[in-house]
C-alpha atoms as a printed R data frame, in Angstrom:
    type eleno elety resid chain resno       x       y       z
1   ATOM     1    CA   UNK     A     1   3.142 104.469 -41.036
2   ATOM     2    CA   UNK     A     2   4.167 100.775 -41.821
3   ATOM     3    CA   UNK     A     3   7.610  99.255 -41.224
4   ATOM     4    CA   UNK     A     4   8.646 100.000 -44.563
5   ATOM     5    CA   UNK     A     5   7.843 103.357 -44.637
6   ATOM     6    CA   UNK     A     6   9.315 103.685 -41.191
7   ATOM     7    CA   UNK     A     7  12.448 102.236 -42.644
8   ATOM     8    CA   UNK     A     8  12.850 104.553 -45.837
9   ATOM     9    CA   UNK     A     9  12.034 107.832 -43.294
10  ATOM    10    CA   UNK     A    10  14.359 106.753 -41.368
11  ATOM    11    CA   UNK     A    11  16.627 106.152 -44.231
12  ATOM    12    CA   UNK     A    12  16.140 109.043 -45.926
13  ATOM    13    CA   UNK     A    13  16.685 111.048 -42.679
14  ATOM    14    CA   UNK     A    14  20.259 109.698 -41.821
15  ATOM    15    CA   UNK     A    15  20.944 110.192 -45.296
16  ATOM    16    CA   UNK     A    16  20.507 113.934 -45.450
17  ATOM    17    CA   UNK     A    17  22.135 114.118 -41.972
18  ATOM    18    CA   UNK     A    18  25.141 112.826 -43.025
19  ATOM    19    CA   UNK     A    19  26.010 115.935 -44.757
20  ATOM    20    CA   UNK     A    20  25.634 118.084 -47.951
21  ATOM    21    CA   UNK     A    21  24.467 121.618 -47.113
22  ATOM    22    CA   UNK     A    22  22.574 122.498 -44.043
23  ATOM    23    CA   UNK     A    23  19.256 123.253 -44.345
24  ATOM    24    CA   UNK     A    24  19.813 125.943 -41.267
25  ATOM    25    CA   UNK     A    25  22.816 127.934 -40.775
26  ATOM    26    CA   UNK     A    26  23.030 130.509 -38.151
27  ATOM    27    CA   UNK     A    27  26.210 132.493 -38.065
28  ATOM    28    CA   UNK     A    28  27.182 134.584 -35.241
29  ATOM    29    CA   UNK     A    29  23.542 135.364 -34.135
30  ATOM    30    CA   UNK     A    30  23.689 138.247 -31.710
31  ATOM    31    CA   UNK     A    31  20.317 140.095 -30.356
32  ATOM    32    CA   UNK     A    32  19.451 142.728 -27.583
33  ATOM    33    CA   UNK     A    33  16.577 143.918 -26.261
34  ATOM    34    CA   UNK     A    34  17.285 147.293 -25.820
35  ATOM    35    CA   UNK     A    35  20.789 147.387 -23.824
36  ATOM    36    CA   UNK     A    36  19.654 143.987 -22.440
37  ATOM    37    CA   UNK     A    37  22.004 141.190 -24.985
38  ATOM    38    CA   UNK     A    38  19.441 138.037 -25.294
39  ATOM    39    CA   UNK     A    39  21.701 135.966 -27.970
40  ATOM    40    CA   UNK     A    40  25.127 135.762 -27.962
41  ATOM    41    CA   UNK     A    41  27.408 134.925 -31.348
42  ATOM    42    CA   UNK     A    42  25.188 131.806 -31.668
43  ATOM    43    CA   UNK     A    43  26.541 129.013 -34.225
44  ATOM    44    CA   UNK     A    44  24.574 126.398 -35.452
45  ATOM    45    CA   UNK     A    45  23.916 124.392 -38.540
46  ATOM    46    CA   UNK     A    46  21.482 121.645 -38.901
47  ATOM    47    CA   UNK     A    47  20.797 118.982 -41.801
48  ATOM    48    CA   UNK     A    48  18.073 118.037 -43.315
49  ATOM    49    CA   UNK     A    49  16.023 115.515 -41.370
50  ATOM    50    CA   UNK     A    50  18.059 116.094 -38.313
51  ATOM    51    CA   UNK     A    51  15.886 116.433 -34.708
52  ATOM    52    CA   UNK     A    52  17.255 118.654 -32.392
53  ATOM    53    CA   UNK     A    53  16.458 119.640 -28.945
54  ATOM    54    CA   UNK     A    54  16.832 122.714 -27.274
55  ATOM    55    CA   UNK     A    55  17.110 122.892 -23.418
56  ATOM    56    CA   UNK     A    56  17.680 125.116 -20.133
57  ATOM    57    CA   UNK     A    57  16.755 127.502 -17.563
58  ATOM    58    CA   UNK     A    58  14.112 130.426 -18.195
59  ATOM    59    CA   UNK     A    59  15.635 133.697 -19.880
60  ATOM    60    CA   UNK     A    60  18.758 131.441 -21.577
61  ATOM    61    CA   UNK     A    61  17.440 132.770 -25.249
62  ATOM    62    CA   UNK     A    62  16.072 129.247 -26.413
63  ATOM    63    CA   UNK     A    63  12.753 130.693 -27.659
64  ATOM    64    CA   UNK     A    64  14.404 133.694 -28.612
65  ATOM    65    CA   UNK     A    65  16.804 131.589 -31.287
66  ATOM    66    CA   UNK     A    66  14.421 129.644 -32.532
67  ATOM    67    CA   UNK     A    67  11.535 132.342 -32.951
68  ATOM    68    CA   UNK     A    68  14.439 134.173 -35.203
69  ATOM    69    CA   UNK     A    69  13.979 131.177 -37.526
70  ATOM    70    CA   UNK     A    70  11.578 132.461 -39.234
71  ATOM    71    CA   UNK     A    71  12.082 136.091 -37.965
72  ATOM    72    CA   UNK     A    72   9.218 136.551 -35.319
73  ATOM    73    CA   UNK     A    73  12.279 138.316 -34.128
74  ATOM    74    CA   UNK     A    74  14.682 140.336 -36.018
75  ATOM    75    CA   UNK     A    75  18.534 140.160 -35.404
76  ATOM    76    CA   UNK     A    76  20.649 142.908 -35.160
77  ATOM    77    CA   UNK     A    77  24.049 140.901 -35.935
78  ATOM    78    CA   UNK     A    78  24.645 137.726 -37.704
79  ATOM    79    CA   UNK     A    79  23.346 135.685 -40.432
80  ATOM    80    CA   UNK     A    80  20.244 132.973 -40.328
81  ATOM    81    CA   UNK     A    81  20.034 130.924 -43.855
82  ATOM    82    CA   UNK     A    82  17.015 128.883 -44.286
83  ATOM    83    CA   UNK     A    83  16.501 126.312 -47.013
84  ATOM    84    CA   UNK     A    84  19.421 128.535 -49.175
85  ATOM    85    CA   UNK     A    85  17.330 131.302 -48.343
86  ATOM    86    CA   UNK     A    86  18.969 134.520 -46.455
87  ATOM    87    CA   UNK     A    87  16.690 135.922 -43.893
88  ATOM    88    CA   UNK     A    88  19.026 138.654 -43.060
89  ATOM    89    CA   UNK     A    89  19.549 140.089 -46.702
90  ATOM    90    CA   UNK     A    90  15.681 141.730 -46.107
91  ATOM    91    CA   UNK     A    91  12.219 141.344 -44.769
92  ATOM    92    CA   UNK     A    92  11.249 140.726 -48.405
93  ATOM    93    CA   UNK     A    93  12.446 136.879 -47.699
94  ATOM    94    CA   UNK     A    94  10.130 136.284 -44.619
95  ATOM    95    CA   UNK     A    95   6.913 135.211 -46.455
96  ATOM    96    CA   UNK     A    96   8.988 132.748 -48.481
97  ATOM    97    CA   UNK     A    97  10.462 131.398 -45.099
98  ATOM    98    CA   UNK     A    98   7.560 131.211 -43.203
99  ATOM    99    CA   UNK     A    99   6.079 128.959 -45.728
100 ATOM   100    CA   UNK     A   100   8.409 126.512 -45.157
101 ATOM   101    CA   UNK     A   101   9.163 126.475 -41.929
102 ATOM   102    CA   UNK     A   102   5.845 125.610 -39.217
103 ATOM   103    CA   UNK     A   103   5.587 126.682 -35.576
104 ATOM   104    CA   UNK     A   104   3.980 125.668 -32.690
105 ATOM   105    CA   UNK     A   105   3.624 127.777 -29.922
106 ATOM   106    CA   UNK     A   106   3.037 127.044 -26.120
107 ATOM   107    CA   UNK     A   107  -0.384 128.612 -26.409
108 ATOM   108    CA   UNK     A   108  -2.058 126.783 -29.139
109 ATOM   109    CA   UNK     A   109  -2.714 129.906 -30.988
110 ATOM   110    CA   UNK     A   110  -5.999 128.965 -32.986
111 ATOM   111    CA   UNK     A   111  -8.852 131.108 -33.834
112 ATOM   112    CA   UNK     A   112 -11.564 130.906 -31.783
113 ATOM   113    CA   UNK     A   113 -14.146 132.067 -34.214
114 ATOM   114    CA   UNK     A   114 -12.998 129.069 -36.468
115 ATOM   115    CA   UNK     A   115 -13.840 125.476 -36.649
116 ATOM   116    CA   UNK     A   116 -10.386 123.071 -36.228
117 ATOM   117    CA   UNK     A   117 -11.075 123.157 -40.189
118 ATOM   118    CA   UNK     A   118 -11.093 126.220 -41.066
119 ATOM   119    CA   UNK     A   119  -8.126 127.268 -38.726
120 ATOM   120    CA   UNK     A   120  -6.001 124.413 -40.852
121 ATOM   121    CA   UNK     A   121  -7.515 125.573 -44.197
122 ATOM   122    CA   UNK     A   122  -7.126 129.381 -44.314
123 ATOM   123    CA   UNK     A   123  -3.138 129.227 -44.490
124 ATOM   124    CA   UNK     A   124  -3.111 127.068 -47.349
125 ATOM   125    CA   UNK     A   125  -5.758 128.737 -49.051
126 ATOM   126    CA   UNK     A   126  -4.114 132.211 -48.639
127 ATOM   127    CA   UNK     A   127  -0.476 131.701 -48.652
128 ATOM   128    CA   UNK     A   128  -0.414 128.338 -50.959
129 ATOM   129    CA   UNK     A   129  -3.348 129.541 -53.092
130 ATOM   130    CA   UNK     A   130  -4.762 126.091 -52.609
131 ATOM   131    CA   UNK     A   131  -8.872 125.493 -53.737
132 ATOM   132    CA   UNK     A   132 -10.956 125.016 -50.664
133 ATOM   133    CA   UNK     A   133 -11.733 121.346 -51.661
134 ATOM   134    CA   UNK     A   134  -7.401 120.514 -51.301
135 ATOM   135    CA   UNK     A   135  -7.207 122.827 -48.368
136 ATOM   136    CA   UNK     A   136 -10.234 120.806 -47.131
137 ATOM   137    CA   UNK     A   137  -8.402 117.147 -48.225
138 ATOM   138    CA   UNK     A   138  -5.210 118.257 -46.782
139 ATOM   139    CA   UNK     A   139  -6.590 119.509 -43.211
140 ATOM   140    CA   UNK     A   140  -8.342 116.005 -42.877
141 ATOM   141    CA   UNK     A   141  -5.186 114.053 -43.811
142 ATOM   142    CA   UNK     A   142  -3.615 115.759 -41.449
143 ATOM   143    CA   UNK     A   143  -6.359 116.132 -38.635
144 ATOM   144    CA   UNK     A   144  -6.013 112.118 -39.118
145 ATOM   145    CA   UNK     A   145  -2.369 111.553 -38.707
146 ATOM   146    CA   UNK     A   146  -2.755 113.698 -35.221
147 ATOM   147    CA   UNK     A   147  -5.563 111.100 -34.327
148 ATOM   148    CA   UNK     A   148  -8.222 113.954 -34.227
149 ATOM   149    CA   UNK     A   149 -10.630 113.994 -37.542
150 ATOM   150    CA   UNK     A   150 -13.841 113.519 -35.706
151 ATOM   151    CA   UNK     A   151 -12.988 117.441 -34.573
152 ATOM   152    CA   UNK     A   152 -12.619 118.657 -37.302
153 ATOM   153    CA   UNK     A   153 -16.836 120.704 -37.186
154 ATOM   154    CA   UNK     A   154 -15.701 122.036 -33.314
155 ATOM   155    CA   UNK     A   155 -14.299 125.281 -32.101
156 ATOM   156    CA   UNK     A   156 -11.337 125.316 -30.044
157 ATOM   157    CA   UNK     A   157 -12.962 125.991 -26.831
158 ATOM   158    CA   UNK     A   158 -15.036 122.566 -27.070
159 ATOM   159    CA   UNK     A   159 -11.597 120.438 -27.496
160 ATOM   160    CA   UNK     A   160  -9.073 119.892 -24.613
161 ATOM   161    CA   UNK     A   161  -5.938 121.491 -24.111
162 ATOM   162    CA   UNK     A   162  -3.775 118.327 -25.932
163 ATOM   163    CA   UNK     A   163  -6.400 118.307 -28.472
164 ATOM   164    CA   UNK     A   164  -6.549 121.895 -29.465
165 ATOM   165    CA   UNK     A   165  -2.321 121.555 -29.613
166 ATOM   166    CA   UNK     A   166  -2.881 118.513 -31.970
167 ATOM   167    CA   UNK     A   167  -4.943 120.779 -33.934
168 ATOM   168    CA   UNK     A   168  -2.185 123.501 -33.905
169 ATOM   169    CA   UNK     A   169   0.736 120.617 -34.916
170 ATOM   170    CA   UNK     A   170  -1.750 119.640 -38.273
171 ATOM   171    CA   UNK     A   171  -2.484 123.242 -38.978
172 ATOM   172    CA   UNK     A   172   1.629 123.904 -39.304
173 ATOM   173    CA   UNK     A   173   1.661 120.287 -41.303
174 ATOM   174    CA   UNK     A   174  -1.153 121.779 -43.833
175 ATOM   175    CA   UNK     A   175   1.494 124.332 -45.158
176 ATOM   176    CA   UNK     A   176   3.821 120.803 -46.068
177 ATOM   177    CA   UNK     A   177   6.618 122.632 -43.997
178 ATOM   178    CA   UNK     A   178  10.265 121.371 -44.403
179 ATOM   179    CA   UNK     A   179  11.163 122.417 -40.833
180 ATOM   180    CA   UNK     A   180   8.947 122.115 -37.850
181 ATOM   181    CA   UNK     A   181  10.039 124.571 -34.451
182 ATOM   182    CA   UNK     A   182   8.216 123.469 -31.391
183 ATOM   183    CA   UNK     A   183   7.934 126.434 -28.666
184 ATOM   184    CA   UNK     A   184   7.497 124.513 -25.108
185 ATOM   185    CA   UNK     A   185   4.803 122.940 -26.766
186 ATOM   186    CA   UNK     A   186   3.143 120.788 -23.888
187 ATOM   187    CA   UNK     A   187   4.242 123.769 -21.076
188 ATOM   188    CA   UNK     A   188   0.998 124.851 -21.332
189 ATOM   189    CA   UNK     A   189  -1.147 121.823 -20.917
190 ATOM   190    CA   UNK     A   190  -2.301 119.826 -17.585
191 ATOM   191    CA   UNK     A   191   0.159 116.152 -17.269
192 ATOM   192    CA   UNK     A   192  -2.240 113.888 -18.699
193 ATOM   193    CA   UNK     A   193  -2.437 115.607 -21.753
194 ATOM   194    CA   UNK     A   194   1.521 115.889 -22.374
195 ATOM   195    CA   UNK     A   195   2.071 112.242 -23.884
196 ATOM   196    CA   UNK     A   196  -0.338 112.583 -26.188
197 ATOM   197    CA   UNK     A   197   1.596 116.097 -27.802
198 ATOM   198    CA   UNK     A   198   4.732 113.960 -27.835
199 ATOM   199    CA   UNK     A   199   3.268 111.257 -29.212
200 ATOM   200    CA   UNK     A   200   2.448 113.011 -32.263
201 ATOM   201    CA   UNK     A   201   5.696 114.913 -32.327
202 ATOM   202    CA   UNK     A   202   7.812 111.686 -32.127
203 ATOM   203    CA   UNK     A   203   5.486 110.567 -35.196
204 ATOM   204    CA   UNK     A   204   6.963 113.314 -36.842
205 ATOM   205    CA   UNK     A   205  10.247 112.944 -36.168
206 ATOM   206    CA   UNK     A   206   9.340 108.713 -37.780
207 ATOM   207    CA   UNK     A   207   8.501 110.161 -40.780
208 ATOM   208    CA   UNK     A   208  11.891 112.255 -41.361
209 ATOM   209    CA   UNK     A   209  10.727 115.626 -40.482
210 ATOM   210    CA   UNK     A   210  13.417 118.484 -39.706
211 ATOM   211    CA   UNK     A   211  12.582 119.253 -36.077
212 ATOM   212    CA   UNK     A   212  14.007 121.800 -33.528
213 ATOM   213    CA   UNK     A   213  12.138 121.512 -30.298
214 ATOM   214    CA   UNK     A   214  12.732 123.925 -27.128
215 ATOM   215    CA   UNK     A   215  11.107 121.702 -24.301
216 ATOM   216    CA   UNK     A   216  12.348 120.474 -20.489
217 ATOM   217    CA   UNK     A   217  10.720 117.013 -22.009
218 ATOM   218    CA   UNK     A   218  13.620 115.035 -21.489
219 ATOM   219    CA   UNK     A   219  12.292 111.808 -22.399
220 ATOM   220    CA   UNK     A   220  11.408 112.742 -25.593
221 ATOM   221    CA   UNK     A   221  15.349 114.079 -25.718
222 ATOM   222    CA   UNK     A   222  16.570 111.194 -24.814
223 ATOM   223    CA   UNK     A   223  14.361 109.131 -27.571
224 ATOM   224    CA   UNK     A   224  13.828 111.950 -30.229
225 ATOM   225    CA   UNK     A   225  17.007 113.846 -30.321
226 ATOM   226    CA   UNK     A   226  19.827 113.399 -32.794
227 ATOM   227    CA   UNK     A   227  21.484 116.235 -30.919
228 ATOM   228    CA   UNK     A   228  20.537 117.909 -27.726
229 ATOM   229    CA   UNK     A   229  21.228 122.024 -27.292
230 ATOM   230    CA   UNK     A   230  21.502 123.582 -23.774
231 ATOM   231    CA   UNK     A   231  21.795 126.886 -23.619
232 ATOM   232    CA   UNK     A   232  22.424 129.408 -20.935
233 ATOM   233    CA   UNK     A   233  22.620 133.000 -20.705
234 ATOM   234    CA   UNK     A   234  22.505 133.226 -24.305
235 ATOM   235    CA   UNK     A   235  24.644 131.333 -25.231
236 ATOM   236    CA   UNK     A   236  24.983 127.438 -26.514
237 ATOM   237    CA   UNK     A   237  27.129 126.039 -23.989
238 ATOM   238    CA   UNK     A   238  26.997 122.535 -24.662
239 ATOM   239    CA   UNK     A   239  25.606 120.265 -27.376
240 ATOM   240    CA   UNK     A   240  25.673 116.390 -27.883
241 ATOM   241    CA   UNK     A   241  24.108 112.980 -29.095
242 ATOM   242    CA   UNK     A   242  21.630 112.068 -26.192
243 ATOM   243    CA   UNK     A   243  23.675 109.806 -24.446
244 ATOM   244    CA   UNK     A   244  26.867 111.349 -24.351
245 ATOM   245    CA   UNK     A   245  24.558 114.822 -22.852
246 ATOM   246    CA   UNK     A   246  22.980 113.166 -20.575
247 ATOM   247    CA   UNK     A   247  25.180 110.015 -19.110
248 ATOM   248    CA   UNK     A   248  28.660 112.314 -19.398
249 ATOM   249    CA   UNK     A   249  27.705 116.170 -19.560
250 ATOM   250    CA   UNK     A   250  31.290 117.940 -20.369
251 ATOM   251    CA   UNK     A   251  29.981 121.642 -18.606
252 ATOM   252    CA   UNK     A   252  29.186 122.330 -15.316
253 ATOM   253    CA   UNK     A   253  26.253 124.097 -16.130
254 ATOM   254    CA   UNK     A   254  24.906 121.848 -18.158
255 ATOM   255    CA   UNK     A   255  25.331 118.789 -15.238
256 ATOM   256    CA   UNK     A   256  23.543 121.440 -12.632
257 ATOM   257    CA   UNK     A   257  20.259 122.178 -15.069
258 ATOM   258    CA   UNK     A   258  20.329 118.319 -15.398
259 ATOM   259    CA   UNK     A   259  20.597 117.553 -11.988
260 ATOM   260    CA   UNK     A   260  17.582 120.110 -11.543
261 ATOM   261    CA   UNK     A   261  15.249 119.317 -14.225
262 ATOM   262    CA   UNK     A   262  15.629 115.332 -13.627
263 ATOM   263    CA   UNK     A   263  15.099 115.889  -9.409
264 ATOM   264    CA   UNK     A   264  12.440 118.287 -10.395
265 ATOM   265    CA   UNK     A   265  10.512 115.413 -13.018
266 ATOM   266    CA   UNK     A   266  11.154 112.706 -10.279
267 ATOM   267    CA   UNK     A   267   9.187 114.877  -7.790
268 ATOM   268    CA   UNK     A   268   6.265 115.177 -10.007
269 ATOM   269    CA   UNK     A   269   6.278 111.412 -11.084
């Protein structure tokens, strides 16, 4: 992407953050697990363009929330709006959703049987009722902005962990998503591999993309993130710009999980 382009991204992102109608709304978002409550009256609206990440300890519902997104996990109270769509009026919604919204999961998720180009063709041609030569055209444009093309003939077990996760983040792209949700996307992969995931990711978030990201990656928070998210026991107990979350945390669970996860990456550096 040149500067210009960078420019008008970036131009076009702060413009759709800086208000009109949210392009998620989640209203009073409760969930359970049998007796066990996993999300608790969670608010949250986010604009168009805006990159948000979600942080804290194991078991504090962040997956949970954002797998409801595009309702890998039904809700039993509230109200999730997606792109003016209602996923809680009925299931008959989801399809539409899901072909707006792409996910990435912390295991990549591809199909083993496939090559990288027929895992990024076969949602487009099914779901977008694309010809195989544009599914084809679009899975190399994309294999390409991820820095990967020349894999596009292997199977997923001849690429490397970062590589095959690449090859998830251009399969999601293929669908031309509005929203992207990142699931602990580099949790999965050995240390070497993590910068280039984020790499790509903070390409995205360059060209304007609407991003919600669960990860403990706080570097990319601190350089990625219009707004960071930490939640704990369910619940979204704090949320700020970067600089203000991390130099001047307001809660004092949030300044504990910091004081944890930053001691914790300092260890491993």
């Amino acid at each position: 992407m040149n500067a210009e382009t960078g420019k008008a991204a970036e131009g076009k992102a702060e413009g759709s953050r800086a208000g009109g109608e949210p392009i998620i709304q989640i209203d009073g978002l409760s969930k359970w697990y049998g007796q066990f409550q996993v999300l608790h009256d969670i608010d949250l609206a986010v604009q168009q363009g805006e990159r948000i990440v979600i942080c804290g300890p194991s078991g504090s519902g962040k997956s949970t929330l954002i797998r409801c997104i595009n309702r890998l996990e039904t809700v039993q109270k509230g109200r999730i709006v997606v792109d003016g769509i209602d996923l809680t009026a009925g299931g008959r919604n989801t399809q539409e959703v899901r072909r707006e919204v792409g996910m990435v999961f912390q295991q990549f998720n591809l199909f083993p049987h496939m090559t990288v180009l027929e895992n990024c063709t076969l949602a487009p041609m099914r779901s977008r009722g694309m010809s195989r030569e544009e599914a084809e055209e679009t899975a190399i444009r994309y294999l390409t902005r991820v820095r990967i093309p020349d894999q596009a003939s292997k199977y997923p077990s001849q690429l490397s962990g970062g590589q095959q996760q690449r090859v998830a983040i251009a399969r999601a792209l293929c669908m031309s998503p509005r929203i992207m949700l990142f699931d602990e996307p580099t949790s999965a992969l050995d240390p070497e591999m993590v910068k280039e995931v984020l790499d790509t990711m903070v390409g995205l978030a360059e060209d304007g993309m609407t991003m919600l990201c669960v990860t403990h990656e706080m570097g990319f928070a601190r350089s990625v993130a219009d707004r960071v998210i930490f939640m704990a026991d369910g619940r979204i107990v704090e949320q700020a710009p970067p600089e203000q979350f991390f130099s001047n945390p307001q809660q004092e669970k949030t300044r504990n999980f910091l004081g944890q996860i930053l001691t914790s990456h300092h260890a491993r550096a």
